[in-house]
N, C-alpha and C positions, 0 to 999 in steps of 0.2 A: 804715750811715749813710743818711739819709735826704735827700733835696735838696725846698726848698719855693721853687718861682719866687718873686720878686719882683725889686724894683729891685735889691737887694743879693742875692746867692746865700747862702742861710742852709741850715747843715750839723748834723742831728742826730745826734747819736752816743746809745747806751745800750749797756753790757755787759748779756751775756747775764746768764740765773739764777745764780747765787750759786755758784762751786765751792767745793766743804765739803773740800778739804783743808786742813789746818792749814799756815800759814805756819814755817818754819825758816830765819831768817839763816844760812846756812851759808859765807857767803865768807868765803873766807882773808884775813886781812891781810897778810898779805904778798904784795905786785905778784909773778905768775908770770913767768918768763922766756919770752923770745918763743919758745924750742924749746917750751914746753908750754902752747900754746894752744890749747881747745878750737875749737869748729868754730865758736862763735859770735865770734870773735878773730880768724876767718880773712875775707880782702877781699870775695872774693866773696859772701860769708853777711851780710855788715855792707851792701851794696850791693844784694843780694837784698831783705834785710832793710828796707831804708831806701824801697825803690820798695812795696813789700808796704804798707806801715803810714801812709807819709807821702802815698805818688798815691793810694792806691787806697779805695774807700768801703764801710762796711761791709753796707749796706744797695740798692749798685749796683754793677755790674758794668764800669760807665764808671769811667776811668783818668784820673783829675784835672790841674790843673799844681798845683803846691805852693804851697801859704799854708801863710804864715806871719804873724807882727805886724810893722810895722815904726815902729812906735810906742811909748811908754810904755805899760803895763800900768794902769790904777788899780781894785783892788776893791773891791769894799762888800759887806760881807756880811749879811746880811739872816736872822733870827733868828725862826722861826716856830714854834719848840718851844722845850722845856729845854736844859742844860746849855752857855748862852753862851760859858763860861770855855773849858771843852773844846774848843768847835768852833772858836773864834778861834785857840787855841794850834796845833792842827793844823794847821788853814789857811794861817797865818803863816810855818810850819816848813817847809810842803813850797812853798808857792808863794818863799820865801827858796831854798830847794835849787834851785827851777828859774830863779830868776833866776842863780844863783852860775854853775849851769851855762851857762843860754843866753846871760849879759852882758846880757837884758833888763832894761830898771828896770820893779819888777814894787813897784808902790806902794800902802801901802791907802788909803782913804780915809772920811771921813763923809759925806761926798756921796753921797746916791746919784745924784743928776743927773749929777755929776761922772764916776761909775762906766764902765769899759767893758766891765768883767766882773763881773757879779754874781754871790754865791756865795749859794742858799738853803737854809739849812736846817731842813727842813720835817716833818710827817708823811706819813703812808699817806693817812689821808684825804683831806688835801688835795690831794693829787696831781693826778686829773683837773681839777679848776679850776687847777693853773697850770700845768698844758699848754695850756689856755687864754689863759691872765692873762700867764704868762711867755714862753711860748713859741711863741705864734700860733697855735696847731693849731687847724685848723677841721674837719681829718678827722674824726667821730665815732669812724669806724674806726679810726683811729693813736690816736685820744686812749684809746680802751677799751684797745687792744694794750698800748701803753708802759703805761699804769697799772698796769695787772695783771700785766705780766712783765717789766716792767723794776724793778733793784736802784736804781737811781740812773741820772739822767740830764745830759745836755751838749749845749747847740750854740753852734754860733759861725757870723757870719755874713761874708761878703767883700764888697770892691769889686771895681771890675772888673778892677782891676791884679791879683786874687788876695790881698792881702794882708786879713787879719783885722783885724777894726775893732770889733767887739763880740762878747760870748759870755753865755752863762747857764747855771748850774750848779743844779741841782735833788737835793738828797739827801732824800729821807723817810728820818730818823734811824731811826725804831722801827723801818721794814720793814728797813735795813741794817744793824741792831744783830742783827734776829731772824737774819740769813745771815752773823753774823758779818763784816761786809764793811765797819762805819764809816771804818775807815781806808783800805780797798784802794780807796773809794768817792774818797774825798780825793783817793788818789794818781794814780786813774785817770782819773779827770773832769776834774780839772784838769791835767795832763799833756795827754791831747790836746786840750784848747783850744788849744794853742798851736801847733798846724798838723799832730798825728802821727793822724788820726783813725778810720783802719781797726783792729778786731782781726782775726786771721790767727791760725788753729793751726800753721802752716809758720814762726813765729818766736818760738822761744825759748833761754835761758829771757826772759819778755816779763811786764808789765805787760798788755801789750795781746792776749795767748793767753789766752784761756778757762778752756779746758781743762788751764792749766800751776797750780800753785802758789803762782807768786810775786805775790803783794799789794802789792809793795813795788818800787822801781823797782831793776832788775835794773843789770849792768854794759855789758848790750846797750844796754838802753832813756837808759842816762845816752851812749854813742856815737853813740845816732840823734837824741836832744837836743843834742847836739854838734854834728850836722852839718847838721842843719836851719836851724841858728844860724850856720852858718860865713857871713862873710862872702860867699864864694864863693857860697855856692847862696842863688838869687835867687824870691820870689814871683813865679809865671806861667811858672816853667818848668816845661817837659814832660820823660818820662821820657827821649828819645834825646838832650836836651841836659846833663840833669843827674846821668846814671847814668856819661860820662867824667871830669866834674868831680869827682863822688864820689871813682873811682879815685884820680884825684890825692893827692887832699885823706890820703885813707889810706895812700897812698905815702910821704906825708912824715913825716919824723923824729919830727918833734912830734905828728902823729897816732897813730903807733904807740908812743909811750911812751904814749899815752892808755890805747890797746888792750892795754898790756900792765899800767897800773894802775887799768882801770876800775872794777873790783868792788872796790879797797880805795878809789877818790877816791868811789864812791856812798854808803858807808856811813857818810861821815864827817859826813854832814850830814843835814838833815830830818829826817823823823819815825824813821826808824834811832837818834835821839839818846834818843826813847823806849825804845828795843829794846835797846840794849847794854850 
């Protein structure tokens, strides 16, 4: 992740190159019992997990406090190649799955004035111009970089309380169709706008690892959208306040029956609706 000063603190995110494994839905449906939970099920790894992905930045070494939204969501999605129908129906499906999850009202809109996240979807070519147009970059250098080696890209900007108040999502369809990745492109980009914005090889299985597999949001990644969301953990907080909170929060009853049916409550929704 990237940090560009100004009055608002604006955050870019891009996944690396393209991993060429082939996606496999392989969750069970049936909720496991809490004796046979893997390691990512276990408190400590969901709390490792949560300071890894949600403080930290992928492009700096500096340890953030947590943003999040604390507002309504409105997107417009904005249509700069083919297949309309497609890209609306995707977008609709997972950004509905993450409202279901976070309890945010996650709303489209025809306004783009209106908009606080815009979702583009664009080609190759254009890319460098709206790293420009969309996303401020005046670096020549950042703007050559992201073109050429980013899959798809994301940023979201803050106030000073932390909290997110605008985002832009940029996919060049051909270049993500060519790496196989339209979809994981969807689910990634617009999942961390909403405050998770580090990827980490040290968390999966992950949306947000690289190097893992999964294209699709995992049963980790629907517990750290959970908890980002919890009422409890507050925009602007730092890691030594919000890592005892956590514990809590997964201490309780109602959070470990989370842990113990998360891979079957993720698949039930979003674009998995395409998949099963």
């Amino acid at each position: 992740m990237i940090e560009k000063p100004s009055n608002h603190q604006r955050h870019f995110l891009t996944p690396h190159l393209a991993r060429y494994l082939l996606f496999f839905a392989a969750c069970c449906f049936s909720a496991p019992s809490f004796s046979e939970q893997t390691h990512w099920q276990l408190p400590n790894y969901i709390v490792d997990s949560f300071v890894e992905i949600a403080l930290k930045n992928e492009y700096s070494k500096v340890v953030s406090p947590l943003r999040k939204w604390q507002q309504p969501i409105y997107y417009f999605i904005e249509h700069r190649t083919a297949d309309e129908e497609l890209h609306t129906k995707i977008t609709n499906l997972h950004l509905a799955h993450l409202s279901n999850i976070t309890g945010l009202k996650i709303i489209p809109t025809d306004n783009a004035d209106k908009a606080n996240l815009t979702i583009i979807f664009s080609t190759e070519k254009q890319l460098a111009q709206e790293l420009k147009s969309d996303f401020n970059l005046l670096d020549q250098r950042q703007i050559l970089k992201f073109s050429r080696q980013s899959v798809c890209l994301a940023n979201f900007a803050t106030k000073s309380d932390n909290s997110i108040h605008k985002a832009v999502v940029i996919i060049p369809v051909d270049r993500a169709r060519a790496h196989a990745k339209l979809l994981s492109c969807v689910v990634e980009e617009l999942t961390q706008v909403l405050g998770l914005p580090n990827d980490s090889d040290n968390v999966f299985p992950s949306i947000f690892n690289d190097k893992s597999h999964n294209d699709y949001l995992s049963g980790l990644d629907y517990l750290l959208l959970s908890l980002l969301y919890h009422p409890q953990i507050k925009a602007g907080m730092k890691q030594k306040k919000v890592k005892p909170i956590l514990r809590n929060i997964i201490q309780s009853p109602k959070f470990k029956q989370q842990i113990e049916q998360a891979n079957y409550l993720v698949n039930q929704q979003g674009i998995y609706l395409l998949l099963n």
